[in-house]
C-alpha positions as CSV (number, residue, x, y, z in Angstrom):
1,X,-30.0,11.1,18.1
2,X,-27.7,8.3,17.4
3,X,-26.1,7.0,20.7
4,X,-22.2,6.6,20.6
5,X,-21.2,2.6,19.9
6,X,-18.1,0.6,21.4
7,X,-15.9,1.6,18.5
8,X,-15.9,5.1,19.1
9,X,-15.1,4.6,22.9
10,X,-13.0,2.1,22.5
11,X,-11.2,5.1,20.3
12,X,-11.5,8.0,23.1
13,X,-9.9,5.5,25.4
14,X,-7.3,4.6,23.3
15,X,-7.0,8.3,22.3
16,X,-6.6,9.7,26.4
17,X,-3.8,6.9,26.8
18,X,-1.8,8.0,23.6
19,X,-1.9,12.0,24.7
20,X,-0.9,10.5,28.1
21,X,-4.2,13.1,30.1
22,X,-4.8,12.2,33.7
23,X,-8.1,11.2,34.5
24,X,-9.1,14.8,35.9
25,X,-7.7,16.1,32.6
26,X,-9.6,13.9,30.5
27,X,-13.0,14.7,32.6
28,X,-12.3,18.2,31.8
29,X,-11.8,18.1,28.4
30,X,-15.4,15.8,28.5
31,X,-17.0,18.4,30.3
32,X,-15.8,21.5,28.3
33,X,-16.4,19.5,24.8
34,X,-19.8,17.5,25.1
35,X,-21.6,20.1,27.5
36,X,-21.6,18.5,30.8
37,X,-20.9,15.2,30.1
38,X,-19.2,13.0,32.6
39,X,-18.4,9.6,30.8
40,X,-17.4,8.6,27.4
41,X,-21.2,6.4,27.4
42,X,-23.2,9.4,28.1
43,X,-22.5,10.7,24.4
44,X,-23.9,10.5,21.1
45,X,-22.1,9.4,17.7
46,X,-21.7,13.3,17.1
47,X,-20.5,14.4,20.2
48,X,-18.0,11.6,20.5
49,X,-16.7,12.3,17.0
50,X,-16.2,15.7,17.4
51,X,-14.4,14.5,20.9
52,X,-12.4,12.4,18.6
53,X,-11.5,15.1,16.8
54,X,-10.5,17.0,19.1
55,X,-7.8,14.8,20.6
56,X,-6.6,15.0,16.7
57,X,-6.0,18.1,17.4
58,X,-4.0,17.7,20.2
59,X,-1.9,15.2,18.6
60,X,-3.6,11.7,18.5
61,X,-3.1,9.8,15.4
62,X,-5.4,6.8,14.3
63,X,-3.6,3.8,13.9
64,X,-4.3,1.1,11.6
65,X,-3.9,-2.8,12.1
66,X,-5.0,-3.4,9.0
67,X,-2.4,-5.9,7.1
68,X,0.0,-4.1,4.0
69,X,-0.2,-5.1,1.0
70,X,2.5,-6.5,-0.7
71,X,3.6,-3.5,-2.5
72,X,3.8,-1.8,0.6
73,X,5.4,-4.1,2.9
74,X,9.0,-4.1,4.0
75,X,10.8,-6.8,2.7
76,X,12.3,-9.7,4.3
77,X,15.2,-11.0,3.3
78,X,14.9,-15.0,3.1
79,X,18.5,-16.0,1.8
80,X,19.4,-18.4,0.0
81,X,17.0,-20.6,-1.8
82,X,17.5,-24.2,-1.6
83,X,18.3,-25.8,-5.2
84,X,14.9,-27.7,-5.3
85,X,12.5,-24.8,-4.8
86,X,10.7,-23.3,-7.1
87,X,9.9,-19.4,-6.2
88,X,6.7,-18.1,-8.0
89,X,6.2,-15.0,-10.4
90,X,5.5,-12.4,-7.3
91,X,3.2,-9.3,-7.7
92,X,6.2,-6.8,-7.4
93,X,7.5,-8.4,-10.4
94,X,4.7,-8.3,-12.5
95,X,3.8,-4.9,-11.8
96,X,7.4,-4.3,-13.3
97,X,7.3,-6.3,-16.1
98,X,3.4,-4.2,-16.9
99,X,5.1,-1.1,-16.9
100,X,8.2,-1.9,-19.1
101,X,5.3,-3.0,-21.4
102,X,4.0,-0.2,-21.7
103,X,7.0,2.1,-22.2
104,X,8.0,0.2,-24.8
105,X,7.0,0.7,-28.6
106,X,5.6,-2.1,-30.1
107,X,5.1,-2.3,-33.9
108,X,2.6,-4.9,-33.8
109,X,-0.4,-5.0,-31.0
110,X,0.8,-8.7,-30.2
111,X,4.6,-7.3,-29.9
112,X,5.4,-8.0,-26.7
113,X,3.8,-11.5,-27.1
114,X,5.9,-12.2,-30.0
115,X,9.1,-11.2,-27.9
116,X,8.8,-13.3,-25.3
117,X,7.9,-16.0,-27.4
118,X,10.8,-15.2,-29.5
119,X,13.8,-14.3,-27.3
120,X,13.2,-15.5,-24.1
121,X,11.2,-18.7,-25.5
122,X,8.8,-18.4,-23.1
123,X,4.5,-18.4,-23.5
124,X,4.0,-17.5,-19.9
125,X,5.8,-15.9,-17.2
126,X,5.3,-18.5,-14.2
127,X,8.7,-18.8,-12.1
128,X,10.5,-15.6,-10.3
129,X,13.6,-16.9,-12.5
130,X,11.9,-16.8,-15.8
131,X,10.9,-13.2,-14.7
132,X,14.1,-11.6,-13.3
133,X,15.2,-12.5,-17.1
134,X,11.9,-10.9,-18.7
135,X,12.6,-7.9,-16.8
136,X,16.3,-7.7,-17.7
137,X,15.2,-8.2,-21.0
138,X,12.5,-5.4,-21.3
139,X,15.2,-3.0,-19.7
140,X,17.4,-3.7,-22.5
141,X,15.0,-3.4,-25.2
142,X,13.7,-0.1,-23.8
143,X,17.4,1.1,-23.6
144,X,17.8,0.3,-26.9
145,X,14.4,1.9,-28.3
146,X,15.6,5.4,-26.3
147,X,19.2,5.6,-27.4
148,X,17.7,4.5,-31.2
149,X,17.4,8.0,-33.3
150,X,15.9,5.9,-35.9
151,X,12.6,5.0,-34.2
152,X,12.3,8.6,-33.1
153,X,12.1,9.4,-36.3
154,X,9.9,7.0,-37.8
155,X,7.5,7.5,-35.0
């Protein structure tokens, strides 16, 4: 049998303080869960997981302190840039500009390539500025491709 390691007591600990259970209530539970047991150490991985469960049950929740990721993080606002700064393509931005991409209809399979080199002069997409525009500029193009009857046709 595999015996119970810090983690998982460090999680019935944290567990009995979230549900807010006395001492005598916790040494209950212990004793009517794991068959006799009197201390969180006295366990084994199984009968500490289900123990763990069981506070689930009665309302514990597992909390993470693991770090978002970008996509998921709240944003902050920064205000106002200073005029010699330089803010980077960020990952929000591309994700964006990847799906326009590929809503859009492109008549060759370098299309979108072609665009950018064409209309907004660009080879890359490096600064946020450059970007913002890209994006603007996708929108627009997929506006026009939907309202087009034209291309619905043809396609």
């Amino acid at each position: 049998m595999k015996p119970i390691d810090a983690t998982q007591i460090k999680i019935i600990h944290i567990a009995v303080a979230q549900l807010g259970l006395s001492d005598d209530d916790y040494r209950l539970i212990l004793d009517a869960q794991c068959g006799g047991k009197s201390s969180s150490k006295d366990l084994t991985y199984k009968e500490a997981h289900g123990l763990i469960e069981y506070f689930k049950t009665l309302g514990f929740r597992v909390k993470s302190n693991r770090r978002r990721c970008s996509l998921c993080r709240p944003r902050i606002s920064r205000g106002p840039v200073p005029h010699n700064v330089i803010l980077l393509l960020s990952p929000e931005q591309l994700a964006m500009i990847n799906s326009l991409r590929a809503e859009i209809r492109w008549r060759y399979m370098d299309g979108y390539e072609r665009w950018l080199k064409k209309y907004m002069k660009l080879s890359t997409i490096r600064t946020s500025l450059e970007a913002s525009r890209v994006i603007e500029g996708l929108k627009g193009l997929l506006r026009s491709q939907q309202n087009c009857r034209a291309c619905d046709i043809r396609n």
